[in-house]
Each structure stands twice: as C-alpha cells, then as structure tokens.
LUMKE-159931 format. One record per residue (C-alpha): residue number from 1; residue in one letter; x negated, z, y negated. Coordinates in Angstrom, 1 decimal. Example, Ala and Ser with C-alpha at 12.3 -4.5 7.8 and 13.67 -1.06 7.14 Angstrom:
<pt drendo="1" mise="A" x="-12.3" z="7.8" y="4.5"/>
<pt drendo="2" mise="S" x="-13.7" z="7.1" y="1.1"/>
! end
This chain:
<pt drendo="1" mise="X" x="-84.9" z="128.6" y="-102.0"/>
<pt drendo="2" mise="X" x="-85.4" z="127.5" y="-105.5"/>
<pt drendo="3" mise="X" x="-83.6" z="124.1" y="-105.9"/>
<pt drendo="4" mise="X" x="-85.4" z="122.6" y="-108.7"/>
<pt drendo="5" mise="X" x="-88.0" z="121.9" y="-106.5"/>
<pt drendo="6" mise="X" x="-86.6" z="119.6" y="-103.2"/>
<pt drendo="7" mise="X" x="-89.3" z="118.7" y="-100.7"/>
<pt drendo="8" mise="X" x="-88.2" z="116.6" y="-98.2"/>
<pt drendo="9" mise="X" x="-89.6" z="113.8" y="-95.6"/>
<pt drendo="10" mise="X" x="-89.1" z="110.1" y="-95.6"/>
<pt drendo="11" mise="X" x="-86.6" z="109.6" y="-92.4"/>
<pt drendo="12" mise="X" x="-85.9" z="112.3" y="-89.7"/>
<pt drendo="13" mise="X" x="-85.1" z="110.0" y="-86.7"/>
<pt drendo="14" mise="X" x="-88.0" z="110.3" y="-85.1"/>
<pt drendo="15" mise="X" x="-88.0" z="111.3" y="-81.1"/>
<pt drendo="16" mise="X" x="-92.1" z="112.2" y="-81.4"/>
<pt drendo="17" mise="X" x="-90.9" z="115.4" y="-83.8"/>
<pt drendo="18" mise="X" x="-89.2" z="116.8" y="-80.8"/>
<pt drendo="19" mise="X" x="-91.5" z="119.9" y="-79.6"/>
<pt drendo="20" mise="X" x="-93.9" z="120.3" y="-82.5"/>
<pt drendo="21" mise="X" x="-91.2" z="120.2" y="-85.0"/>
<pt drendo="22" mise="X" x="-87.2" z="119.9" y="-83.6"/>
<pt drendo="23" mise="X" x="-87.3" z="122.5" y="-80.5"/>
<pt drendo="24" mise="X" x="-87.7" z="120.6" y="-77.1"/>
<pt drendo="25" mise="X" x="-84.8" z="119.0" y="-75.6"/>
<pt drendo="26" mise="X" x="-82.7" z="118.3" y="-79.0"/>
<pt drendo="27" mise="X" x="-80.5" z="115.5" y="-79.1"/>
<pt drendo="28" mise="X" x="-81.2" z="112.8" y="-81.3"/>
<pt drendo="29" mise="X" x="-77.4" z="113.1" y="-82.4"/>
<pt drendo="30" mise="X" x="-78.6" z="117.0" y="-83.6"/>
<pt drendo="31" mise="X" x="-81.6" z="115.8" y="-85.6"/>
<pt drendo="32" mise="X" x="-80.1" z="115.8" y="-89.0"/>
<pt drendo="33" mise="X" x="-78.7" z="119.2" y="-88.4"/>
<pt drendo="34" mise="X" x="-81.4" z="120.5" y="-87.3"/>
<pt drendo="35" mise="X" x="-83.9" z="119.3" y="-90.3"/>
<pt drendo="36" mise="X" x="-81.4" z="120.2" y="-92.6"/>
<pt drendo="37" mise="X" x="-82.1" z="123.9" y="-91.3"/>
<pt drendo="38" mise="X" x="-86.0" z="123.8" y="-92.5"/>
<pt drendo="39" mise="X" x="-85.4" z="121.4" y="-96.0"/>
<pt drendo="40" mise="X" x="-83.0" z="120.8" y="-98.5"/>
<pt drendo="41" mise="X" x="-83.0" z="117.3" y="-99.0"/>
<pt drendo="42" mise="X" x="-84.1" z="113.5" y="-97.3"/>
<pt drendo="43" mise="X" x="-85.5" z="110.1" y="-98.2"/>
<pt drendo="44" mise="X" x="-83.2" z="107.7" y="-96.3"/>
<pt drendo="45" mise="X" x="-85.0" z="104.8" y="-95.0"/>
<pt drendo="46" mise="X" x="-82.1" z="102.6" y="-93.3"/>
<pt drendo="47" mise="X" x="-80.5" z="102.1" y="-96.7"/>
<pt drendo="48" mise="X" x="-83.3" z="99.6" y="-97.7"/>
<pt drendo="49" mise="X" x="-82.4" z="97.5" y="-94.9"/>
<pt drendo="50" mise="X" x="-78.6" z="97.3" y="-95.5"/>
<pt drendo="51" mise="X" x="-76.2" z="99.2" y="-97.3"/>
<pt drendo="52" mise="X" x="-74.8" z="101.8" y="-94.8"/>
<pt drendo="53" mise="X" x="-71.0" z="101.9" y="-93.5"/>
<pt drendo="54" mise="X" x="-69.0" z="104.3" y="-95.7"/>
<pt drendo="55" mise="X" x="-67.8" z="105.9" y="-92.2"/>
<pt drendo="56" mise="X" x="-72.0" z="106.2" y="-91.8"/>
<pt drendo="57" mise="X" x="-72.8" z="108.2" y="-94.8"/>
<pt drendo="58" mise="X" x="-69.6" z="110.4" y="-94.4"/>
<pt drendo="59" mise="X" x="-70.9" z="111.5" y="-90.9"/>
<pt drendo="60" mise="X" x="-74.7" z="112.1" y="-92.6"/>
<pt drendo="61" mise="X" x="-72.5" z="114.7" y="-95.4"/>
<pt drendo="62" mise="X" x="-70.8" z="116.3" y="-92.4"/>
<pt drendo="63" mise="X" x="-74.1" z="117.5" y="-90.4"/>
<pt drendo="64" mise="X" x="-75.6" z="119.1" y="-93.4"/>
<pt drendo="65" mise="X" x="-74.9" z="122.3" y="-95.7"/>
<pt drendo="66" mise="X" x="-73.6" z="122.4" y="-99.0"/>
<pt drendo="67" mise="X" x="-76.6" z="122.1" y="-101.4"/>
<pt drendo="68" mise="X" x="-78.5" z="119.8" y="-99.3"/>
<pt drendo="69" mise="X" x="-79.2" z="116.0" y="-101.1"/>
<pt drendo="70" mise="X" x="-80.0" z="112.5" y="-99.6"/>
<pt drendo="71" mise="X" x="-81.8" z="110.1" y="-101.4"/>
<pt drendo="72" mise="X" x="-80.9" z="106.8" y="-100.9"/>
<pt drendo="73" mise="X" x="-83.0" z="103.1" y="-100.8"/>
<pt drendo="74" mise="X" x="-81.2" z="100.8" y="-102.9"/>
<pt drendo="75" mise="X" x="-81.0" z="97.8" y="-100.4"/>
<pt drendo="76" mise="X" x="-83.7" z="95.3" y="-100.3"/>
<pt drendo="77" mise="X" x="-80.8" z="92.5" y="-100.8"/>
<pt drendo="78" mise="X" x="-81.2" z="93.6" y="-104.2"/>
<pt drendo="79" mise="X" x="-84.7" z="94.3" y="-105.0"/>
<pt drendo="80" mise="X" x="-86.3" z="92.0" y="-102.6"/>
<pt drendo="81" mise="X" x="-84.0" z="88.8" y="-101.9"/>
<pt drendo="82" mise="X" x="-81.9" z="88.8" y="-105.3"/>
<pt drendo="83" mise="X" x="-85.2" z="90.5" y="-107.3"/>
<pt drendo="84" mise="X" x="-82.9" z="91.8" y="-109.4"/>
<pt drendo="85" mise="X" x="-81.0" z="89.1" y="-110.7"/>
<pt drendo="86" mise="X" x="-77.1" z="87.7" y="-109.9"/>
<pt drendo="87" mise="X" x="-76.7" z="90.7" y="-107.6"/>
<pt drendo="88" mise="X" x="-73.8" z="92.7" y="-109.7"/>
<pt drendo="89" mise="X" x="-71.3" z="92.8" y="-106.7"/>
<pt drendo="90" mise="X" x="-74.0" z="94.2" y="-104.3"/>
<pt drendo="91" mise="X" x="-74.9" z="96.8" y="-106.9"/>
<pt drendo="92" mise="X" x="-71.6" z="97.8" y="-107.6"/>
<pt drendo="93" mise="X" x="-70.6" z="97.8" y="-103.3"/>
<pt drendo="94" mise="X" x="-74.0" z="100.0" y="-102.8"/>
<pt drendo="95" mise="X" x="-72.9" z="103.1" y="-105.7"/>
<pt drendo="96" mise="X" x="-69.5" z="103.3" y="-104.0"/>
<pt drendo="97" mise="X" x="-70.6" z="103.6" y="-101.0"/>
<pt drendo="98" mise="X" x="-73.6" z="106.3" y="-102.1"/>
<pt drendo="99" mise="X" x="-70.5" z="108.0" y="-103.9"/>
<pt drendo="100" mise="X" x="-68.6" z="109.2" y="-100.4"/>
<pt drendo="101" mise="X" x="-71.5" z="111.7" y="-100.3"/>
<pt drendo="102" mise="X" x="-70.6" z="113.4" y="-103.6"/>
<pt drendo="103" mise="X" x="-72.2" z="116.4" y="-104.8"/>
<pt drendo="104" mise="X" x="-74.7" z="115.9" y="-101.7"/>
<pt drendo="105" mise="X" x="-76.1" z="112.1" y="-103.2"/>
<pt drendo="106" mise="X" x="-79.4" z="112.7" y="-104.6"/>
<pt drendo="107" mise="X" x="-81.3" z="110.1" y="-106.9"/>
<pt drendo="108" mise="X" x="-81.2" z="106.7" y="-105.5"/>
<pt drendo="109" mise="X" x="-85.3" z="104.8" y="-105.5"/>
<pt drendo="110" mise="X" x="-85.6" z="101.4" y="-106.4"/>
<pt drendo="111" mise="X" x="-88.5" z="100.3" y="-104.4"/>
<pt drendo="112" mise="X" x="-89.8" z="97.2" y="-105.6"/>
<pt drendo="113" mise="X" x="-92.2" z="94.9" y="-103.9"/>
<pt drendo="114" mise="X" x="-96.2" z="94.5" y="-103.9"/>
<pt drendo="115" mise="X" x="-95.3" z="90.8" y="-105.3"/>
<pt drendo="116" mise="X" x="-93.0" z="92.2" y="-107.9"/>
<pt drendo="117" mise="X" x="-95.3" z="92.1" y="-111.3"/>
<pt drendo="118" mise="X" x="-94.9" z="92.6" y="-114.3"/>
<pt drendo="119" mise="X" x="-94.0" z="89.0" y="-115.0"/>
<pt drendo="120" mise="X" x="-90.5" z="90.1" y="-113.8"/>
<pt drendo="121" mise="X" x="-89.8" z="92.4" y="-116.7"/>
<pt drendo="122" mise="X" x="-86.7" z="89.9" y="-118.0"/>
<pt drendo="123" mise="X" x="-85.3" z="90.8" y="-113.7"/>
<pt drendo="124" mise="X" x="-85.8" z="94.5" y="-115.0"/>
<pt drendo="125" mise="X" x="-84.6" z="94.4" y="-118.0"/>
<pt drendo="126" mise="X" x="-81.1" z="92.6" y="-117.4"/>
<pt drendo="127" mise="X" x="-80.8" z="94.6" y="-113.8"/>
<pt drendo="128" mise="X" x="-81.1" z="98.2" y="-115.2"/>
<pt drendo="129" mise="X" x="-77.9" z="98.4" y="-117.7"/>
<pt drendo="130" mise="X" x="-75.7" z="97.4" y="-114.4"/>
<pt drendo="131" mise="X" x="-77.3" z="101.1" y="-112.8"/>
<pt drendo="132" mise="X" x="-74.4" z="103.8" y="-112.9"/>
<pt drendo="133" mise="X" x="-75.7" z="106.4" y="-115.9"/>
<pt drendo="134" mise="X" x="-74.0" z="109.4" y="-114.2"/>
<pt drendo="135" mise="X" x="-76.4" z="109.3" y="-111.4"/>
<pt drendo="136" mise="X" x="-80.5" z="109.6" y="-110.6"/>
<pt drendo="137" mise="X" x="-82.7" z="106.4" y="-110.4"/>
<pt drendo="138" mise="X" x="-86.0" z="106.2" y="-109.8"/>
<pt drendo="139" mise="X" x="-87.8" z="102.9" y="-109.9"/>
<pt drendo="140" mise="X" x="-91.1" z="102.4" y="-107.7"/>
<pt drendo="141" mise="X" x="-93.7" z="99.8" y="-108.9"/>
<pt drendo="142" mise="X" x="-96.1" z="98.7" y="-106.5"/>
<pt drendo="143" mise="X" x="-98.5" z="96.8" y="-109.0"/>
<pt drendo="144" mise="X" x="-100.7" z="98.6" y="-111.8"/>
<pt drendo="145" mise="X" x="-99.6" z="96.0" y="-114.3"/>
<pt drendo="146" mise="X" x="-96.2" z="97.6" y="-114.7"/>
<pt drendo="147" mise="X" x="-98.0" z="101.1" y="-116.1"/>
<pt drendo="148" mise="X" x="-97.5" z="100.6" y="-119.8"/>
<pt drendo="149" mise="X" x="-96.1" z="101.7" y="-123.1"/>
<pt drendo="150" mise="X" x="-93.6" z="99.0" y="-123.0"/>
<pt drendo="151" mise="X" x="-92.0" z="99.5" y="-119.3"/>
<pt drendo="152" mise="X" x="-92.1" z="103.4" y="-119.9"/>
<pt drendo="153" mise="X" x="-90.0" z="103.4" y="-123.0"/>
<pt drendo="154" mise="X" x="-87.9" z="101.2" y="-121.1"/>
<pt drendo="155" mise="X" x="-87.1" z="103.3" y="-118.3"/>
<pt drendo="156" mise="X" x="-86.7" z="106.3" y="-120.6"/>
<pt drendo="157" mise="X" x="-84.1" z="104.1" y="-122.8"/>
<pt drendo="158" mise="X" x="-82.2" z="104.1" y="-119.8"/>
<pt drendo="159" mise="X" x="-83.3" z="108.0" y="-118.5"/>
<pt drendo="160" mise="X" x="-84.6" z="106.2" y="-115.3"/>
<pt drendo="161" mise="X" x="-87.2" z="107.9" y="-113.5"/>
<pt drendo="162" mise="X" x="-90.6" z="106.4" y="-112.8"/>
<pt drendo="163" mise="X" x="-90.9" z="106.9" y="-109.4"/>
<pt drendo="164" mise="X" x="-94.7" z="108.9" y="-108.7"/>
<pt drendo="165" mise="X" x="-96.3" z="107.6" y="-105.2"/>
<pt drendo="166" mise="X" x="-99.8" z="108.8" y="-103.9"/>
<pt drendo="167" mise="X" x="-100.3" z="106.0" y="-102.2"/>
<pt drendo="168" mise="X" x="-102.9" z="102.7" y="-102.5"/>
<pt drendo="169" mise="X" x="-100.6" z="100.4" y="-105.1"/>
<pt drendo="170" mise="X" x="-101.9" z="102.3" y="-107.9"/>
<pt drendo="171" mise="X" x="-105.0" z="105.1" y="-108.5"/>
<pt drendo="172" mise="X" x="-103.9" z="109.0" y="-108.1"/>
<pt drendo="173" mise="X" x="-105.6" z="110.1" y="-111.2"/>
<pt drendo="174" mise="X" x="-102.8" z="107.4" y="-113.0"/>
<pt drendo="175" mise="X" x="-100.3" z="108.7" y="-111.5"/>
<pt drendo="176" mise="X" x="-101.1" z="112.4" y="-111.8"/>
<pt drendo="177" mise="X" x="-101.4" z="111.5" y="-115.5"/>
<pt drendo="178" mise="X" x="-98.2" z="109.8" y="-115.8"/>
<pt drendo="179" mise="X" x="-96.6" z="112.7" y="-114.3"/>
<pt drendo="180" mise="X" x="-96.8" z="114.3" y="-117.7"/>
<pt drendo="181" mise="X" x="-94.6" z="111.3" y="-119.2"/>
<pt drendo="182" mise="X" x="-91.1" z="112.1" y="-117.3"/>
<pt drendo="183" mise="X" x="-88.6" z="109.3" y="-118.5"/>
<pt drendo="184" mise="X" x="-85.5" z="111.3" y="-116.8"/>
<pt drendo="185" mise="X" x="-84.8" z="114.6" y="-116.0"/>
<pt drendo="186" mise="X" x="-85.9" z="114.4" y="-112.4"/>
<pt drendo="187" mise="X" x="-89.3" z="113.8" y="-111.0"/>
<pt drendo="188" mise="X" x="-89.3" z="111.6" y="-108.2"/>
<pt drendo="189" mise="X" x="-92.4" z="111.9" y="-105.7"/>
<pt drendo="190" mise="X" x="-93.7" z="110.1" y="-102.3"/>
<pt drendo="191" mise="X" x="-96.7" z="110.9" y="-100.6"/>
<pt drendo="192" mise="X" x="-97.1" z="107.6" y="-98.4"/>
<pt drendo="193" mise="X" x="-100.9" z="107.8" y="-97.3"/>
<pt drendo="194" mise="X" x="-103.4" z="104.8" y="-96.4"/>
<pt drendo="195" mise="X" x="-103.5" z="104.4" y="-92.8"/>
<pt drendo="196" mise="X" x="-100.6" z="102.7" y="-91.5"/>
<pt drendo="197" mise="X" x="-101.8" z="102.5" y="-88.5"/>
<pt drendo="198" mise="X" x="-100.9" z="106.0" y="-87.3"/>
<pt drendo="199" mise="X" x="-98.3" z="105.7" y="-84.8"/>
<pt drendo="200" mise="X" x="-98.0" z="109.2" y="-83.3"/>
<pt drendo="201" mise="X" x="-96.1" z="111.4" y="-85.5"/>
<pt drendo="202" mise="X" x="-96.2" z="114.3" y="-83.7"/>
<pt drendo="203" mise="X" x="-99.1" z="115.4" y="-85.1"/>
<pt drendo="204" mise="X" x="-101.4" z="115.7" y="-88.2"/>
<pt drendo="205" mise="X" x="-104.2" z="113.5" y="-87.6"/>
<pt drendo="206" mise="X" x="-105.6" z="113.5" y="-91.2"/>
<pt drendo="207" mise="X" x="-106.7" z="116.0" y="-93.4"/>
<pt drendo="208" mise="X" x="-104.9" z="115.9" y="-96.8"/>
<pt drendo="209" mise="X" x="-105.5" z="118.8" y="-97.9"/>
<pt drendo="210" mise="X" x="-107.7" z="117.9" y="-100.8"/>
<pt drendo="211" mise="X" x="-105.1" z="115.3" y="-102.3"/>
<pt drendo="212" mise="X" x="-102.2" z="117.8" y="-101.6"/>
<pt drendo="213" mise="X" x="-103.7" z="120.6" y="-103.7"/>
<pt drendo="214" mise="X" x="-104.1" z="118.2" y="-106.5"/>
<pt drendo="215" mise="X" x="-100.4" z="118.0" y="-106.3"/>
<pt drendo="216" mise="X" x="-99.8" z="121.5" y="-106.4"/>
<pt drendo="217" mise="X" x="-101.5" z="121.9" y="-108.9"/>
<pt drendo="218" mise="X" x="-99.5" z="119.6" y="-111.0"/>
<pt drendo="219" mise="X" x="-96.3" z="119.6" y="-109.8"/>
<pt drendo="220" mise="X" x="-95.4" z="123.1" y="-111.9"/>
<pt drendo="221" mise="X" x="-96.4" z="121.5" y="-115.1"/>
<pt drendo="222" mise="X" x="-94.1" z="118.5" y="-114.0"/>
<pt drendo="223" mise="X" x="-91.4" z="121.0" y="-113.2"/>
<pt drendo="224" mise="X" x="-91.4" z="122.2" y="-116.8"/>
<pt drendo="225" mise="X" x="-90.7" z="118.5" y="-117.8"/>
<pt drendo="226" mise="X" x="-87.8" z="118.5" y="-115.8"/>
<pt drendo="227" mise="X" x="-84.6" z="119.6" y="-114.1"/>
<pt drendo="228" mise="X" x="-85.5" z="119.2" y="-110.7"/>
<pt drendo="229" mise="X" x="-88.6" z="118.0" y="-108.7"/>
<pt drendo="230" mise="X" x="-87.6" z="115.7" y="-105.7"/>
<pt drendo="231" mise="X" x="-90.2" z="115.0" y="-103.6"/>
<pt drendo="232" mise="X" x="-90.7" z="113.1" y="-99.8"/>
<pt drendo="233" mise="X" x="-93.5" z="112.6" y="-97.5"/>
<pt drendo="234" mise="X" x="-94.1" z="109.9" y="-94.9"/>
<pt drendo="235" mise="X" x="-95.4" z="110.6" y="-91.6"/>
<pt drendo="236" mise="X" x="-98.4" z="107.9" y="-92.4"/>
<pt drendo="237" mise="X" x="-99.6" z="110.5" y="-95.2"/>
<pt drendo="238" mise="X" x="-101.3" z="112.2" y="-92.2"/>
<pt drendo="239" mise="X" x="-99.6" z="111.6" y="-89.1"/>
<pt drendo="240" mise="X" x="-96.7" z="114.6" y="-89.2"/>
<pt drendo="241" mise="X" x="-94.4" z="115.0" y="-92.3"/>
<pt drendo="242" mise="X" x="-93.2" z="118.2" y="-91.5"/>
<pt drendo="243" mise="X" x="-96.2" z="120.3" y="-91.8"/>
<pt drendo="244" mise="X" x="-97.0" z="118.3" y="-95.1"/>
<pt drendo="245" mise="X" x="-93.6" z="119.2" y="-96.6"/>
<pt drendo="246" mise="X" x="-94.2" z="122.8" y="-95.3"/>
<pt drendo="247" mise="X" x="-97.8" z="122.9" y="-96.7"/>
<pt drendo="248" mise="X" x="-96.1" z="122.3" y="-100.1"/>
<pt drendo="249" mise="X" x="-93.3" z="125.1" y="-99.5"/>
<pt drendo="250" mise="X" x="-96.2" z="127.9" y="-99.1"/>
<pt drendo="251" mise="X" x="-98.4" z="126.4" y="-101.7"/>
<pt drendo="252" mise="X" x="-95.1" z="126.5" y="-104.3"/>
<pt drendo="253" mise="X" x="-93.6" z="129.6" y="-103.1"/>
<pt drendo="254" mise="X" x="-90.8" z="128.4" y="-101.1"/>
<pt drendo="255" mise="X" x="-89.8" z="129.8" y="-97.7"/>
<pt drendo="256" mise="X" x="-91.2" z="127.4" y="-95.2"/>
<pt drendo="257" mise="X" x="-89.1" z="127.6" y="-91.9"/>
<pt drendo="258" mise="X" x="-90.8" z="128.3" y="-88.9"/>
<pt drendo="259" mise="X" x="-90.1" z="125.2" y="-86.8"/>
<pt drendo="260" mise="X" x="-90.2" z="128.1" y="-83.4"/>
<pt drendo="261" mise="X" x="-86.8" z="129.2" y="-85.7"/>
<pt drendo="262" mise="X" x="-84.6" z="126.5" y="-85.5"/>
<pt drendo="263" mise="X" x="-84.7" z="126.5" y="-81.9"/>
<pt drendo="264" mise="X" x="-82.4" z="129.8" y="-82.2"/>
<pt drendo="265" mise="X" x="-80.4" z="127.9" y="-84.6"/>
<pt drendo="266" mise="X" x="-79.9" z="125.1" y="-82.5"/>
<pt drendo="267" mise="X" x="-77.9" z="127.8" y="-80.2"/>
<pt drendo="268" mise="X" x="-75.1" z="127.6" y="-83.0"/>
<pt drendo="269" mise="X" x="-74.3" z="123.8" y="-82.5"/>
! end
C-alpha cells in the first residue's frame, strides 16, 4: 500500500461497525486489530478529552502492525480551557506520553474551537514555539477569519500543518484552494460532514460522492506538495466511515480490503 497516502477514520470504537464492517461477533477488545487489518492509520478521539495513560497508548502500539500511525488530539485542557496560554507543563506531559508510541505516532491535530478567532493570534503565536519540532502538527481553525497571509506564513515559520476539513466552519472551494499552500510536509485532511444528527453508523445514509470526487481529484496535486497525505473521515460525513475511507482507496489506487476478509483474519487472534 503506498504510505504517502494514509486514509484513515476518526475513532474505531464503535459497536454499530460490527457486521457491515468488523465481522459479526468481534470483541470490542479486537477492534483496533481488526481495523488495523483494512487501514494504515487512525484519528484518535479520546485524546481530546484527556491525555491518555502511558500504559493506554502502549496497549494501542501493541494491537497494531509495524507501519501503522495514530494521530493524536492534543487535549482540549490545552486548546479549549488554557486557549493556549500558561499551559507549558500540560504540553510538555501530552508529547511524552504521545512519545511511548514511537515510530507508530502520527501528526498530532490541534483542534481549536468555533469561539477561537482570530483575535487570539498573540495565544497562537506564544503557544506554537513550545510544540516539539521533531514531530507533525496540524492546527484546525474553525473560523474563516484565521485564512490569511499572515497566519499561513506563521504556521509555515514553524513547518506546522494547516489542518484541511470539509466540513461547515469554512467553504470547500477555500479549502480545496489552500490545499495548494502546504505549510509542512504533511497534509492533514478530515472529512466531518453537516448532519450531526446521524446516529447509526452502520450505514451510509448520505451520498457524498460528489464532494468526495472533488477530493480525489486534488489530493494527487496535494501529494506532490508533500511527503505524506494523512487523511480521516467521521462517520457524520455520511453515516459509515469505512466505506468513505474505502471509496478513497479505489479512487487513489490503493488496495481497499474487503471487510468479508477480515473475518478470516480474525481466525489469527
């Protein structure tokens, strides 16, 4: 599988996958094992909420193969209770922690809040020389405001990603176009969809395939830009991540893994 381009979804804990995705009657203890048998890399939710237990993320690094990458939430203690500011020690705790995964750590997002605008740039500005420069960031703005000459160079200054979401914080055709700007030399993508409201994920229950081919389209010419094309789907972009992510292997030229597969490779747990 060509690892410059790592397609991922946005969690794998989810008991509705079981059936149409994970075979039927897998534990929820195999499920990382099992996804990690149909993509090479994950968007890790819980991290936003906390960071993790280094015993935690040690377990994650044991259930998948060599060459498979977690991304990581930095926690919202940081982005969303400190906004950025006085929060050195919980920076510094967080990277150690993402650390025990070593070569299988991924970029880490910065997901910033809807009420985090551009008025903030000082926060931004004193928070990103405390980010480890050996590592991926990728910072995710959720207001248009922040899409400018200024905060661009600023991110590149620091080879931070710009995190790309096709999602309703700010217009596709902006972020398709800012695709062509990398500020690192990893792409960063989510594909997050409008209705939150879905709450069966066992399913596609919207039709994306019109927004999805604008992406293949344009991820190649982002791939030029850059070393490696990281890229995670939520299950509210149309109601079932996995086909999505699988949609995108086919349409790139990846091997998409029959989900009726891993149900033989489950016989090797």
């Amino acid at each position: 599988m060509n690892r410059s381009l790592r397609f991922g979804c946005q969690g794998w804990n989810y008991a509705a996958w079981v059936g149409p995705f994970y075979p039927p009657r897998t534990r929820a203890a195999d499920f990382l094992a099992v996804y990690a048998r149909a993509f090479n890399t994950v968007e890790v939710d819980s991290t936003f909420y906390a960071t993790p237990a280094v015993q935690t993320v040690r377990s994650w690094a044991t259930r998948v193969p060599e060459g498979f990458q977690f991304a990581l939430k930095l926690p919202q203690e940081i982005t969303h209770e400190h906004r950025l500011r006085r929060c050195e020690s919980q920076v510094e705790r967080f990277f150690d922690v993402a650390r025990e995964l070593g070569p299988k750590l991924g970029p880490v997002l910065v997901q910033l809040g809807p009420d985090f605008g551009p008025v903030e740039l000082p926060a931004l500005t004193g928070f990103l020389p405390l980010l480890p420069n050996d590592l991926r960031i990728a910072v995710e703005f959720r207001q248009r405001g922040w899409i400018n000459d200024g905060v661009i160079a600023l991110l590149g200054e620091h080879r931070v990603a710009l995190a790309l979401a096709d999602a309703r914080f700010i217009p596709r055709s902006v972020v398709l176009k800012l695709a062509e700007r990398p500020t690192a030399d990893f792409a960063y993508l989510r594909w997050m969809g409008p209705d939150r409201q879905i709450v069966d994920y066992s399913r596609v229950q919207h039709d994306r395939t019109k927004e999805l081919d604008q992406w293949r389209a344009a991820i190649p010419v982002i791939a030029k830009r850059v070393k490696t094309v990281f890229g995670y789907v939520n299950n509210h972009f149309s109601g079932h991540a996995p086909e999505n992510v699988r949609w995108l292997q086919r349409q790139l030229g990846q091997v998409a893994v029959d989900p009726a597969q891993l149900g033989d490779q489950l016989q090797l747990f």
